[in-house]
Residue, then its C-alpha position, 0 to 999 in steps of 0.5 A: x493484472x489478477x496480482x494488482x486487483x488482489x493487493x488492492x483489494x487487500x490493502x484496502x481491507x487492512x487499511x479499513x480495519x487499522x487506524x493508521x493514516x496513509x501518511x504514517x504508513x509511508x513513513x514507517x515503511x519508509x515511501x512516499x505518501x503518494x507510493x502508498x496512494x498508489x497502492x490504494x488506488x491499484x496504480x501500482x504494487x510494493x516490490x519485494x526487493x524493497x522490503x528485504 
C-alpha cells in the first residue's frame, strides 16, 4: 500500500509542476484518460511491463 501512496503522491507533484493535460499524457504513453486518472487518484499504479 506504501508503493501506491508513494506514486500518487509523486504523480501529483509532477503533474503540478508540468503543464501537460491528463489527456496529453494518456495519449503520449499511450493509455487511457481514465488509467491516468486512476493514477492520480491512487486507484491503481502503471505496471512496468507495459513501459519495456
Amino acid at each position: 500500500m506504501e508503493k501506491v501512496t508513494k506514486f500518487k503522491e509523486r504523480f501529483n507533484e509532477v503533474l503540478g509542476y508540468s503543464y501537460i493535460k491528463q489527456t496529453e499524457l494518456a495519449n503520449a504513453a499511450n493509455v487511457s484518460k481514465q488509467c491516468i486518472s486512476d493514477y492520480k487518484s491512487g486507484k491503481s499504479v502503471p505496471s512496468i511491463d507495459n513501459y519495456i
